[in-house]
C-alpha positions as CSV (number, residue, x, y, z in Angstrom):
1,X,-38.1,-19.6,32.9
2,X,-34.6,-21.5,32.4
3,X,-36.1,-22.2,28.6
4,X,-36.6,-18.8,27.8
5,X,-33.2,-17.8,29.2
6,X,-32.1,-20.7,27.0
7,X,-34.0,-19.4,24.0
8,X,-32.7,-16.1,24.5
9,X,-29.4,-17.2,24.5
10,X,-29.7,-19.0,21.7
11,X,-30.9,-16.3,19.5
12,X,-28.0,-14.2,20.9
13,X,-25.7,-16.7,19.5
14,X,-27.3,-17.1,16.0
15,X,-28.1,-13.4,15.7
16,X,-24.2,-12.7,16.3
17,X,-22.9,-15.4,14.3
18,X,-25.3,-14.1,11.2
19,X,-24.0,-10.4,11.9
20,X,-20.5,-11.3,12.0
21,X,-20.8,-13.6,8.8
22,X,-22.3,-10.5,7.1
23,X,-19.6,-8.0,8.1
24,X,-16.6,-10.3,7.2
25,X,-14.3,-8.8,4.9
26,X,-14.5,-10.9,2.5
27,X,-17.6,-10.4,1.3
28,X,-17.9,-8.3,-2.2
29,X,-18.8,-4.8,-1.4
30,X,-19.0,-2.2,-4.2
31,X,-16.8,-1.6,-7.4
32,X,-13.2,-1.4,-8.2
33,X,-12.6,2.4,-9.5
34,X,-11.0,1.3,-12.9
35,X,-10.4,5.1,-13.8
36,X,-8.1,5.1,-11.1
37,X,-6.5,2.0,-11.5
38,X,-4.3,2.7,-14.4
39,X,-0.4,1.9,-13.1
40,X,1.1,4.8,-15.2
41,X,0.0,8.5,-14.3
42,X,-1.8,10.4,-17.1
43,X,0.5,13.2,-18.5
44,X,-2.4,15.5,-19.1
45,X,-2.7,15.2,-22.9
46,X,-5.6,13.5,-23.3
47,X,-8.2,16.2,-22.7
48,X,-11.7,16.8,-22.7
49,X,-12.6,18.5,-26.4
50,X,-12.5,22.1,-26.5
51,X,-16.3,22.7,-26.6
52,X,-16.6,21.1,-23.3
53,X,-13.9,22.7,-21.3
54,X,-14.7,26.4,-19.9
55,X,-14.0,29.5,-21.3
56,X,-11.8,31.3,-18.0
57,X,-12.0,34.6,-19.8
58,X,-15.9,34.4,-20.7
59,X,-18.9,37.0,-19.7
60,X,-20.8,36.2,-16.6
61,X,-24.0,36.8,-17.0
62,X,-25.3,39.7,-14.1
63,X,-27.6,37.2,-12.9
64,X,-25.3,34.6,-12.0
65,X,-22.6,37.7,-10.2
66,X,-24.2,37.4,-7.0
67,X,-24.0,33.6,-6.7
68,X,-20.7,34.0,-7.5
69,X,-19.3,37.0,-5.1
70,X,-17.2,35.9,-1.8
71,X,-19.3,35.6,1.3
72,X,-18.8,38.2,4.2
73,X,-19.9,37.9,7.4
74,X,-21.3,41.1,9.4
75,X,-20.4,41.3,13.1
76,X,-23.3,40.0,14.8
77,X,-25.1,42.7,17.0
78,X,-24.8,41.5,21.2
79,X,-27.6,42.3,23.2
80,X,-26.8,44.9,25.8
């Protein structure tokens, strides 16, 4: 009995020990964003080309109006 309690503690010990040695911070987890690590902010010249951009003023199709129409809500009906 007193060996298994042993045992048992033992792993206890280990098993924390390999958690907290995974979770340390300074272990290398992910990737530094290096499109948002310039020091000077962009001043908005440098834009995608023209034939990529959208078109504000273009035609919706009339399939795509209904995907694009504001969502209403209808008073839900309570039992009387």
């Amino acid at each position: 009995m007193i060996r298994k309690l042993v045992l048992l503690g033992l792993a206890t010990f280990v098993g924390k020990k390999l958690l907290a040695r995974s979770a340390s911070p300074s272990a290398n987890v992910g990737h530094a964003p290096t499109d948002l690590a310039g020091d000077a902010p962009r001043d908005g010249s440098t834009r995608a080309d023209p034939h990529f951009r959208p078109d504000p003023h273009g035609h919706v199709p009339e399939e795509d109006l209904e995907g694009l129409r504001p969502v209403t809500f209808k008073p839900a009906a309570y039992p009387t």
